[in-house]
C-alpha positions in Angstrom: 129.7 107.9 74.7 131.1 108.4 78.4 131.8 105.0 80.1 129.5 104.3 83.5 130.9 104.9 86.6 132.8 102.4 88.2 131.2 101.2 91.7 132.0 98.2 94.6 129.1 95.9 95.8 130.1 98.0 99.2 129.6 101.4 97.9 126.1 100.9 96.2 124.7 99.4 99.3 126.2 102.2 101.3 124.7 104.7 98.8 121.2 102.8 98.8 121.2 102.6 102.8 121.9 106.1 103.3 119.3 107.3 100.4 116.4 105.3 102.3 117.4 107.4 105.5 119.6 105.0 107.5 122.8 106.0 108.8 121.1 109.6 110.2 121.3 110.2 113.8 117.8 109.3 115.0 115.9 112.0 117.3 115.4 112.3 120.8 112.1 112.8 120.5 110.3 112.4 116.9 107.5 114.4 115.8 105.6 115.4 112.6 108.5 117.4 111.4 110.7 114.0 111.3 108.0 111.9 110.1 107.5 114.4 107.0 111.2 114.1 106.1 111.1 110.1 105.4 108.4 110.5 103.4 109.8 113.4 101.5 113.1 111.1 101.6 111.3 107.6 100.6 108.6 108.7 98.0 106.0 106.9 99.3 105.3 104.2 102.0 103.2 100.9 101.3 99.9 100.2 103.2 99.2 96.6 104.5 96.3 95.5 106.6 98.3 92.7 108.9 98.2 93.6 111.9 99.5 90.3 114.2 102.4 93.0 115.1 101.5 96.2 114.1 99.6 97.9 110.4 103.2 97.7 107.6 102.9 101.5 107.0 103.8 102.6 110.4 107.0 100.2 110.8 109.0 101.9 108.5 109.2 105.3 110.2 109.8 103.2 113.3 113.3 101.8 111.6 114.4 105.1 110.9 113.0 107.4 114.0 113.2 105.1 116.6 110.0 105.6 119.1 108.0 108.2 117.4 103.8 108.8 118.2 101.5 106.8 116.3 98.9 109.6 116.9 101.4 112.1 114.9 101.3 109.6 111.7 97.8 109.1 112.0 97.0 113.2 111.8 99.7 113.5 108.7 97.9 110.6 107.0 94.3 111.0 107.9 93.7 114.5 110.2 92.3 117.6 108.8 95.6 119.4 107.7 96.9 116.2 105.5 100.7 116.0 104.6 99.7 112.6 102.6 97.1 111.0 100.9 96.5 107.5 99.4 96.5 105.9 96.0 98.0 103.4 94.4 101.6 103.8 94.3 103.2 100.6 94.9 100.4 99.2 95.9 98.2 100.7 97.7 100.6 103.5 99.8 100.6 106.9 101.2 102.3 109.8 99.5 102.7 112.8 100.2 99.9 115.1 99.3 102.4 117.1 96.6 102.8 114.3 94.5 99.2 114.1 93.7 99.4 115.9 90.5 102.2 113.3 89.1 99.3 110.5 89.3 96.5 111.9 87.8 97.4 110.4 84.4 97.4 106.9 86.3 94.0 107.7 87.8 92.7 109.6 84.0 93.9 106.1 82.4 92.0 103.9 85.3 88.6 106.1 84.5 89.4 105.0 80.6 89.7 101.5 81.9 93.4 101.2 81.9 95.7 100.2 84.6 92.9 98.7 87.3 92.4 95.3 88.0 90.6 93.7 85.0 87.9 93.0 87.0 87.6 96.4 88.2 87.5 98.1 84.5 84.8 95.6 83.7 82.5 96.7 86.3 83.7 100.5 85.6 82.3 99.9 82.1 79.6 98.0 82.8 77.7 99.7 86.0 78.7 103.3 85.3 75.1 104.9 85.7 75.6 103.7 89.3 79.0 104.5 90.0 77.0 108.1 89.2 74.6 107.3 91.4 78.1 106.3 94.5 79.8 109.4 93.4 76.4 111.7 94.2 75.6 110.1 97.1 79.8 110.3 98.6 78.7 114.3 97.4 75.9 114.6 99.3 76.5 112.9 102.1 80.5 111.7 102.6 82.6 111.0 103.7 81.3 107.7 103.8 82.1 104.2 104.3 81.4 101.8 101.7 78.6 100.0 103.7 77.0 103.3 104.6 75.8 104.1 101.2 72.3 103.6 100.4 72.8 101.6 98.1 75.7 99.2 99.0 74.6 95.9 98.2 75.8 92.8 100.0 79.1 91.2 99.1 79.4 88.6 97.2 82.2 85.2 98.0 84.5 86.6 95.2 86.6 89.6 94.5 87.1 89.3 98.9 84.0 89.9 99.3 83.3 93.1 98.0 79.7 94.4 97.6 78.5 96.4 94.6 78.8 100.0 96.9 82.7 98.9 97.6 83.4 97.8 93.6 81.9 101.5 92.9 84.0 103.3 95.2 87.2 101.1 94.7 86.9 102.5 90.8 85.9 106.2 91.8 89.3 105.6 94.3 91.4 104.5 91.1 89.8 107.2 88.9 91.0 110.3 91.5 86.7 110.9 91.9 87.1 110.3 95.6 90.0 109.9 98.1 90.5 108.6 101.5 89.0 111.6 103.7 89.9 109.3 107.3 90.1 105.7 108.9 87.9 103.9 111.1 89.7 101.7 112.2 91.3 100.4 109.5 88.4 100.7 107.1 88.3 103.9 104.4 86.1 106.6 104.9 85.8 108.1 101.1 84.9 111.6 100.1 85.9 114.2 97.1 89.3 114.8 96.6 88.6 118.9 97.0 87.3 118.4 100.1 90.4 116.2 101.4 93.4 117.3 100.2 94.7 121.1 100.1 93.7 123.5 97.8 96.9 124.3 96.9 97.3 120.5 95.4 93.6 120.7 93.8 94.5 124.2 92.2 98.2 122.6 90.9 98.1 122.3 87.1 98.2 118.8 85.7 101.4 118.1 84.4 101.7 116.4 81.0 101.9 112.6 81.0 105.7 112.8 80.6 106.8 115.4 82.9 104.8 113.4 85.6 106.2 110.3 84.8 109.9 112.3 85.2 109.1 113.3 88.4 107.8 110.0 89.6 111.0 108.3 88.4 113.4 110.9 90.1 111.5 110.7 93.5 112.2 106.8 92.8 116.0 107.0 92.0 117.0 109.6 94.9 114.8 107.2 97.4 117.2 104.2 96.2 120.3 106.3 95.0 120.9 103.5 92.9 119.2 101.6 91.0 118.6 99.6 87.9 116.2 99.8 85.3 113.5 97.2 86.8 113.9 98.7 90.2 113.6 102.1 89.2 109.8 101.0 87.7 109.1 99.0 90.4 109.4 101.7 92.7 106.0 103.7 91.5 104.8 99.9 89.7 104.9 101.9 86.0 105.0 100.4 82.5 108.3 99.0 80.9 108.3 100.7 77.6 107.2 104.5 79.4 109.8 103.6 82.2 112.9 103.1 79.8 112.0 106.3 77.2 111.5 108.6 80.7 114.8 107.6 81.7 116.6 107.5 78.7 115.3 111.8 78.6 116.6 111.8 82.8 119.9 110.2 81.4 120.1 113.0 78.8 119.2 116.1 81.6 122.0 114.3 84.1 119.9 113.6 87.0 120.5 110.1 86.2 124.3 109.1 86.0 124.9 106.1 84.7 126.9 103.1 86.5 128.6 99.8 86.4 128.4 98.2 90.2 130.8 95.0 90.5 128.7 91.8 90.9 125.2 93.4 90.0 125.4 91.9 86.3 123.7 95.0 84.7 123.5 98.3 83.8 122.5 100.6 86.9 122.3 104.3 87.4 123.1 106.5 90.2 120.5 109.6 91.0 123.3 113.2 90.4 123.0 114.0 94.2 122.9 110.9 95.6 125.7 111.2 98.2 128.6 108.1 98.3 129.3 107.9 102.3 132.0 106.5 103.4 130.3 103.9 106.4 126.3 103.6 107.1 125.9 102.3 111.0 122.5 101.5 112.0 120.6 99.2 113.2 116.9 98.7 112.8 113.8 96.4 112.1 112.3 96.0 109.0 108.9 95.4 107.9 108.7 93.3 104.8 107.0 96.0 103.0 109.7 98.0 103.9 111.2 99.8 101.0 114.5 99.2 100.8 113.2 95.6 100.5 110.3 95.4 99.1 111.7 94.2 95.8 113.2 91.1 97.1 115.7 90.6 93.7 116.9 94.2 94.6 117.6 92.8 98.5 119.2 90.4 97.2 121.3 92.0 95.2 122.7 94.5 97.5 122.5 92.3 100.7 122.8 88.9 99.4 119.8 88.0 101.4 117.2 86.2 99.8 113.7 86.7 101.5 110.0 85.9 100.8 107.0 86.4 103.0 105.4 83.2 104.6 102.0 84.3 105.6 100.4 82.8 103.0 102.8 79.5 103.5 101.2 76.5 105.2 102.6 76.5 108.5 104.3 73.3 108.2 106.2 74.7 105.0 107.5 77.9 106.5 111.0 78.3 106.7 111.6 81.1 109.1 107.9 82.2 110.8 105.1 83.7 109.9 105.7 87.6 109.9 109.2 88.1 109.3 111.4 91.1 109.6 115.2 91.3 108.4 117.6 93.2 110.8 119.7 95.9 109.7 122.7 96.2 111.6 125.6 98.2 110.6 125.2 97.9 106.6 124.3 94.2 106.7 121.0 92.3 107.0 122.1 89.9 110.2 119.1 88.5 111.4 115.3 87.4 110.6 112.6 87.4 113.7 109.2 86.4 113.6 107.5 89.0 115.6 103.8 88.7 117.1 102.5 91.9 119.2 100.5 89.8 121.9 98.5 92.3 123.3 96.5 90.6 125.9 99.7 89.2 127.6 101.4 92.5 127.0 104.7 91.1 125.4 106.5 91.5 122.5 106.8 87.5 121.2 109.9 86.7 119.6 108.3 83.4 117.7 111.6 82.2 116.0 114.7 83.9 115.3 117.5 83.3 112.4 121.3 84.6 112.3 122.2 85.0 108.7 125.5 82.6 107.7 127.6 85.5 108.1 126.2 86.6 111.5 127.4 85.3 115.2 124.8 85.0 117.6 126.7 86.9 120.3 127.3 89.6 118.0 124.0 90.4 116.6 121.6 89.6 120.1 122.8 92.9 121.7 121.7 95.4 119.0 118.5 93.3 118.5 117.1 93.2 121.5 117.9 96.8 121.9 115.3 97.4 119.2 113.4 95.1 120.1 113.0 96.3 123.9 112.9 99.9 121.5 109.7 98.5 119.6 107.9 97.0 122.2 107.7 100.2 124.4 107.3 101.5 120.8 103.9 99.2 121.0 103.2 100.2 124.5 103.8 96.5 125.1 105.8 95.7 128.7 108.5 93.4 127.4 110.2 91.1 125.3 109.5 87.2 125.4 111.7 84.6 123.2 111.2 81.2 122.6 113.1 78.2 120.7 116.9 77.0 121.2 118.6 78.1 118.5 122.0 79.7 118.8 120.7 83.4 118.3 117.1 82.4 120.9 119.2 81.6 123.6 122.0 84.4 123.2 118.5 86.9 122.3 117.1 85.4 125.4 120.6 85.9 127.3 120.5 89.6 126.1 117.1 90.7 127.2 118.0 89.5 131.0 
């Protein structure tokens, strides 16, 4: 057996930072083009319906593009020509529309009653004659919302809410039946998938359950570059057992090499063309559905930064705010602000903001609120407001003149 390769803390961050698309040069002026190369670079990007700053999905592209047009994500995601669709990925996401083809076993096992929400097979088995009746009517008439079918029902105070008409679609939605045709606003408009996405998908053979788990796997490990077991399954939220025997037959191929990284504490592999840069500078803000966060044990890991999201915290018990995004700056996380677009006063509100142990104020406040003047014209928002007195409020404060 060939020993692992040897790597520093340093070097798998820098490899993980510049796999997520950090450390590029951003463009002058972003468009769909650049947009369609972070997805195609991170896999997949998580959906979120918070909106006190802006909707999770398009924050991401933000820290790696810099000022790019909401209008050009919005036609990639839900125009006529798509580049992605949605399903559930990790979580619910959007992918691009190529990848649809390594899912359909998930949605094949979700029609059998696998892999949903328990709740959600249940009324699969239970009310299938009208699921039928859903999937005609989306058919005859979509795409639809779930309150415009005929027979929608009204919801109920469990499962958030949802009426009969939104349980049926949810399961056609897991099952592959129907697909997100558009948005109104931020609620789904469903229709059949062969009327959404592009024929060339539609007409793309299935591939067998363990080729597409393989594929699903290596979009995960050259998103991260490195990775360990659990983050690697994380990544597409696949099963344990299917997750070690796909990568055990990737290990075997090459495309994964394995590694030892100094202070990580266990065995890690590195994707075969996942470059090892020498330096990664950027700076940028991240949601906290970012990716190369999401799985707060992996950020902590790499960054030492421990992080949890406090919306659902008490306000009383929260630690650091209520919608919270790490800075990036250089290869370090620096900073946490909690960030509220206030739309009516047209600002940007800084509500609180945190310099890591490692961080000086007067080092970090001038690449912050550089981004942060970045995101609020970004927003279309006219400036920047801080409040509070700690050391990196007033030198923030200082900083934004």
């Amino acid at each position: 057996m060939v020993a692992p390769e040897s790597l520093t803390a340093l070097q798998a961050r820098r490899i993980a930072l510049l796999a997520q698309g950090f450390g590029d040069r951003r463009p002058s002026n972003p468009g769909k083009s650049h947009l369609k190369r972070v997805f195609d670079r991170v896999g997949l990007i998580q959906i979120d319906s918070v909106n006190v700053l802006s909707r999770s999905h398009y924050l991401p592209p933000f820290a790696r593009l810099g000022g790019y047009g909401h209008a050009d994500m919005d036609a990639l995601a839900w125009g006529r020509r798509k580049h992605l669709f949605e399903y559930w990925g990790h979580e619910a996401s959007l992918i691009p529309v190529e990848h649809q083809p390594l899912l359909r076993w998930r949605m094949s096992r979700a029609e059998a009653g696998v892999g949903t929400y328990s709740g959600l097979a249940r009324f699969g088995r239970e009310k299938r004659a009208y699921i039928e009746q859903v999937l005609d009517e989306v058919r005859r008439r979509g795409p639809l919302s779930a309150g415009e079918l005929d027979q929608a029902g009204k919801g109920a105070g469990g499962w958030w809410g949802w009426s009969d008409g939104k349980r049926a679609v949810e399961w056609l939605f897991w099952a592959g039946q129907v697909t997100t045709a558009t948005r109104r606003g931020f609620e789904r408009l469903y229709d059949l998938p062969e009327r959404v996405l592009p024929p060339a998908v539609i007409e793309t053979p299935t591939p067998t359950v363990e080729d597409a788990q393989r594929g699903l796997i290596e979009i995960a490990a050259r998103a991260m570059g490195v990775a360990t077991e659990t983050d690697l399954r994380d990544y597409f939220r696949m099963d344990p057992t299917e997750t070690r025997a796909r990568m055990a037959e990737l290990t075997e191929e090459g495309v994964l090499i394995p590694v030892q990284i100094q202070g990580w504490g266990k065995p890690a592999w590195r994707h075969r063309e996942a470059p090892r840069p020498r330096r990664v500078e950027a700076t940028a803000l991240l949601s906290p559905f970012d990716n190369l966060i999401w799985r707060r044990e992996r950020a902590e890991r790499i960054f030492g930064f421990h992080y949890r999201i406090e919306i659902y915290v008490p306000a009383p018990r929260r630690v650091h705010g209520y919608y919270v995004l790490p800075f990036l700056q250089g290869e370090r996380l620096t900073a946490r602000v909690d960030l509220k677009a206030d739309r009516q006063a047209g600002v940007l509100r800084v509500q609180s903001a945190h310099r890591e142990d490692h961080a000086e104020a007067q080092e970090v406040a001038p690449a912050l609120a550089e981004r942060l003047h970045d995101m609020a014209g970004w927003m279309g928002l006219s400036g920047v407001a801080v409040k509070g007195d700690r050391p990196l409020e007033r030198a923030l404060g200082k900083a934004l003149g």
